[in-house]
N, C-alpha and C positions, 0 to 999 in steps of 0.2 A: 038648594045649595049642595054642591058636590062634597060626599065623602073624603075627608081627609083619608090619605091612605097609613097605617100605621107604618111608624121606622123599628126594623128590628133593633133592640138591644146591640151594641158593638160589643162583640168580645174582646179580652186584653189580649196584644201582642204578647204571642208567645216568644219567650228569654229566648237567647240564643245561650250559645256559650259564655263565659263570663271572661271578661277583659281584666289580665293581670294588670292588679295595680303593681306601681314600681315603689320600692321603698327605697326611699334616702339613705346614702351613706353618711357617716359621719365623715366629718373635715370638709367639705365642702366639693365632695366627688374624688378627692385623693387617697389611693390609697396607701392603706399604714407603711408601706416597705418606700415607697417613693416620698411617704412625708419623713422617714428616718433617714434616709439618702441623703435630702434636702438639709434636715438639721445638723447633722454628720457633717456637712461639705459646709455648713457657715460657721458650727463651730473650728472647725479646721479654719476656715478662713480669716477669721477671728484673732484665733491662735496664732497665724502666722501676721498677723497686722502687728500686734501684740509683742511679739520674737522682734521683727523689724522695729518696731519703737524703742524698745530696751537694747537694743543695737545700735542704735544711731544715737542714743543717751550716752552708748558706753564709750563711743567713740570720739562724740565732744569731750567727753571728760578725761578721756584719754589721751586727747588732742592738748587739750587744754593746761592738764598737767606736766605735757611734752613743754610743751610754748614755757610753760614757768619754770621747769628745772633749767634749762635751756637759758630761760633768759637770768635767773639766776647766776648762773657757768659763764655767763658771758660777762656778769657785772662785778662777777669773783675774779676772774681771767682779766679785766681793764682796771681795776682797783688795783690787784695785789702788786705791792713791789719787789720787784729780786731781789736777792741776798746779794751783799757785797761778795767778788770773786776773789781769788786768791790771784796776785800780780802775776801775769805767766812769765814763766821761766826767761825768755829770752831777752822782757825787760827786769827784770831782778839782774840778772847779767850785765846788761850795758850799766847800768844804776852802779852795781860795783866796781865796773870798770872804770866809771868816769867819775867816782868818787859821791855821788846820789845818794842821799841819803830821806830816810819816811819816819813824820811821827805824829802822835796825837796830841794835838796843845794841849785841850781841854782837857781834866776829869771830868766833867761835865759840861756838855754839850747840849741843855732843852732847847727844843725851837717855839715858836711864837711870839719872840721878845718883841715888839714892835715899840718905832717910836714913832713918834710926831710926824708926819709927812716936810717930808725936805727938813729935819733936824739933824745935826750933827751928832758926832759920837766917837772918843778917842777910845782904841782899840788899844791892848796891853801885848798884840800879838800883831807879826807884821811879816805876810800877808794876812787877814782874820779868815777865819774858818770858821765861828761859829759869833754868838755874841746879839746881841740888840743890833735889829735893822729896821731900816725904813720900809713901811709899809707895803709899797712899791719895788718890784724887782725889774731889771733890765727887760727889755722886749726882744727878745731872740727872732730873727733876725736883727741888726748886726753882728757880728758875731766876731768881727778883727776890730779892734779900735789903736788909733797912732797914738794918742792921748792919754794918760791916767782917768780913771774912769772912776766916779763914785761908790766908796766903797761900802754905805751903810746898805746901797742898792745890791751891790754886788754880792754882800754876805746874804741878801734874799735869794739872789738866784742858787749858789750853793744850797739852801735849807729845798730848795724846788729839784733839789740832784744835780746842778748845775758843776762842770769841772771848768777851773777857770785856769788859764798859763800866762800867767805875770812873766816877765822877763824887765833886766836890766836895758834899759834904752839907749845910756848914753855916760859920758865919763870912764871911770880906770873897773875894768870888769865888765864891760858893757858885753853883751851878748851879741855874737857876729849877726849882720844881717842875714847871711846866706841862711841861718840857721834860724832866724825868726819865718824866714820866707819858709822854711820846711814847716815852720808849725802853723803861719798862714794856711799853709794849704792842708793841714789838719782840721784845724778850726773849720773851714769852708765845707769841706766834704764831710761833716758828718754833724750832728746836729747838740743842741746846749751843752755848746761849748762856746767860751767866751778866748780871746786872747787880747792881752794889754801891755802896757807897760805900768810900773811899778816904783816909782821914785825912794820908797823906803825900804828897799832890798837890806837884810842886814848884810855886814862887808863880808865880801870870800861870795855872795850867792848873785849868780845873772839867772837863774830861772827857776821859778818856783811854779809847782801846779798842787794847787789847793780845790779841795772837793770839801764837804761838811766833815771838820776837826778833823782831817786829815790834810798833810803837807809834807809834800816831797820836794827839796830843794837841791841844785846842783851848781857846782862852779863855774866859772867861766872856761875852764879848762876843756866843758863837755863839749863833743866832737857834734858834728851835726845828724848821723847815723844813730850815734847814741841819746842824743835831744830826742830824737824820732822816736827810736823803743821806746826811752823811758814813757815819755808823752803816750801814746798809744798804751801801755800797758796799765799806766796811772788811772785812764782815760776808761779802759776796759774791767777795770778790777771795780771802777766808784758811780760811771755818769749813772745816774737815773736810779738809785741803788737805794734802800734800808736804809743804806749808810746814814743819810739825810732824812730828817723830818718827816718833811715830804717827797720824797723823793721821784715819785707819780707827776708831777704837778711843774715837771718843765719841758720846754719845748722839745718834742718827738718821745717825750717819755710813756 
């Protein structure tokens, strides 16, 4: 049997140089100046979300409370009604020239008196200006009637700011037509305002124009120029006015 031959012993690999190990930073390789960069720029970011929210808060609410003053103002301004005006000068003039004269029937003038739907009601005042009416008031449009016209309705539309011009129709003091046709065409052009005729004129009066407890009456004697002032200024001092009730609450008021 052949000799095994003996194996030298291996000696150990001699170390070379030693391989730096690498040490981990903290945060995940980032360094500290670019992680405070980073924080810096989301809290600013943050901040400015933040600005912008409490801005756009500020502005609904700012908005909001615009819209309600606003709509306030608007429902102050469609509510309220004017003060009665003082009759301007140039019908106070024709009024005295054609003998015109203005007064308050009532001391007392409340409105609300309602009666009964289509009930009657004898007035102690003639044309009535103020007093218990029917529920119902005329529908403006029409606005000229040939007819005498119900008058528990009519004293509604006065309480509504309504100016109404009665005139004498017919018989000794009847009121010229030429001078009805001038107040036609009053009536027409401009709005709650009624024109009638009037069967219970007291005698000496062909025109009266009644607004709530107020009543201006004139003779037959008035010219048609002076029909005209008076009307117009009667017209300007009361339609739609305080004077009345309601005086909000009639047509074009």
């Amino acid at each position: 049997m052949a000799n095994k031959r003996k194996r030298k012993p291996r000696r150990p690999p001699t170390a070379g140089p030693a391989t730096p190990v690498a040490t981990p930073r903290s945060g995940g390789g980032a360094n500290p100046e670019r992680r405070e960069r980073k924080e810096l720029a989301r809290q600013a970011r943050e901040a400015a979300r933040k600005r912008a929210q409490r801005s756009a808060r500020f502005r609904r609410a700012t908005t909001l409370a615009v819209i309600g003053v606003v709509g306030v103002g608007v429902v102050y301004f469609v509510q309220r009604v004017a003060s009665p005006r003082p009759i301007p000068r140039f019908a106070v003039d024709a009024a005295d020239a054609a003998g015109c004269t203005i007064r308050t029937p009532a001391a007392s003038a409340p409105g609300g008196l309602h009666l009964e739907p289509g009930a009657s009601y004898t007035y102690d005042q003639h044309p009535a200006t103020s007093g218990y009416h029917d529920p119902s008031p005329f529908t403006i449009p029409p606005r000229v009637y040939t007819q005498p016209i119900q008058e528990t309705k009519a004293v509604h539309n006065l309480e509504h700011g309504a100016v109404i011009m009665y005139y004498r129709q017919s018989g000794d003091g009847a009121l010229p037509q030429a001078i009805v046709d001038r107040l036609t065409t009053i009536a027409n052009a401009g709005h709650n305002v009624i024109l009638a005729p009037y069967a219970q004129l007291p005698d000496g009066t062909a025109l009266a124009l009644a607004a709530w407890n107020k009543l201006q009456t004139c003779p037959a004697t008035v010219t048609g120029p002076q029909a005209t002032d008076v009307a117009r200024g009667f017209i300007d001092a009361y339609l739609c006015t305080s004077n009345a009730p309601e005086g909000n609450l009639g047509e074009g008021c």
